[in-house]
C-alpha positions, 0 to 999 in steps of 0.5 A: 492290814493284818488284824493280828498284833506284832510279835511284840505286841501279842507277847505282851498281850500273852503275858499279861494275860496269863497266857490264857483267855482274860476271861475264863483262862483258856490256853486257846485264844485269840486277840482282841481290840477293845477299841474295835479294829474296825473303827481304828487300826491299831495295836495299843496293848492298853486298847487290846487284850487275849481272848479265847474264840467263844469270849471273843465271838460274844464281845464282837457280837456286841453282847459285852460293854466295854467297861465289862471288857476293861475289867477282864483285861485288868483282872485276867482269870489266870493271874487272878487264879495264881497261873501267870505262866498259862494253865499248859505251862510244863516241866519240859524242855521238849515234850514227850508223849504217850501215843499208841504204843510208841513214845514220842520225843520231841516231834513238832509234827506229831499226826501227818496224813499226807503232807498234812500236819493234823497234830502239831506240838512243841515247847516254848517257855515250858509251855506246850504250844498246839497247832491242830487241823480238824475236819468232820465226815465230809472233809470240811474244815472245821477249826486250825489253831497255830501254836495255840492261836485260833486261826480259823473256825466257828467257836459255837459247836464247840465244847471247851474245858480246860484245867491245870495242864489239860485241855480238851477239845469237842464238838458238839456232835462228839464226832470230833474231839482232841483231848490233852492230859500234861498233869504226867509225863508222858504226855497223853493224848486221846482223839477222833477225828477225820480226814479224806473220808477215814476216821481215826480214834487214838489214845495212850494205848491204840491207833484205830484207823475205819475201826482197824488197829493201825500204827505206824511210826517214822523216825527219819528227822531223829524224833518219832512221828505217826504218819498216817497215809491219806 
């Protein structure tokens, strides 16, 4: 059995939360069973809240009690600090983005290297949802977010920061990062990341590819796509 909730439910976890980490607001998050999963299958809003992938570590490391937990749930950060629709909430129906040279229009696969979407963004309640693969130098995977939902990954190497419509993304290392700026439109975008063995350095100016200027652009689906060859 699946320990993520219903659709239903998890929408209701979302929007009481404030579309964030009840704790710290980050837009990236995960959910979480406040009576554990482990002791009792369950899906009872009243028993589960939205975390993000550091808060949500330390609680199920056994650092936070329960009544801590309670609270958070009851006093979500982003409702607290007046942004009940989420910190990455827009003014856009669909999003358009600053990437190298080129303006990107509603493109929900944004990086594809092979068949392999890197980079994937949409709107949806004028929120932006990313979907992410990162990778380090050797190819190992290191973090997969599906429209905003930590699906794998280890949260410690990780440096969060999140703001009003802006989020960023590090390692620890700084080998790999992904950083997100909707304060104006265009959208922009800043990375580095790898994949098979290549690094890629991007933002609102340039492609870099192995330290190479490389930018190439496919509109066949009627929006704007970098499609990097892997």
């Amino acid at each position: 059995m699946s320990r993520d909730p219903p659709e239903d439910i998890a929408r209701l976890l979302r929007q009481e939360a404030g579309f964030g980490c009840c704790r710290d607001g980050f837009p990236i998050i995960q959910y979480h069973h406040i009576v554990p999963f482990s002791a009792e299958e369950h899906f009872r809003p009243e028993d589960m809240m939205v975390l993000c992938a550091r808060c949500h570590d330390e609680v199920t490391h056994g650092k936070v009690p329960e009544d801590e937990q309670r609270s958070w749930k009851a006093n979500p950060y982003n409702i607290v600090h007046g942004h009940p629709g989420g910190r990455l909430r827009v003014n856009q129906q669909t999003p358009v983005l600053a990437l190298g040279q080129s303006r990107i229009e509603n493109c929900p696969r944004v990086f594809v290297i092979g068949r392999e979407t890197i980079l994937g963004m949409k709107v949806e309640d004028n929120r932006l949802l990313l979907s992410l693969r990162l990778y380090d130098q050797s190819d190992t995977l290191l973090l997969e977010v599906v429209e905003n939902h930590w699906i794998f990954g280890d949260s410690q190497p990780w440096d969060f920061v999140s703001k009003w419509r802006y989020l960023r993304l590090r390692q620890a290392e700084r080998q790999v990062q992904i950083e997100l700026d909707a304060r104006h439109e265009p959208i922009r975008i800043k990375g580095q990341f790898w994949r098979n063995g290549h690094s890629y350095v991007v933002d609102n100016t340039k492609l870099l590819i192995d330290g190479n200027l490389r930018l190439t652009v496919d509109a066949r689906h009627c929006a704007i796509a970098i499609m990097i060859p892997d």
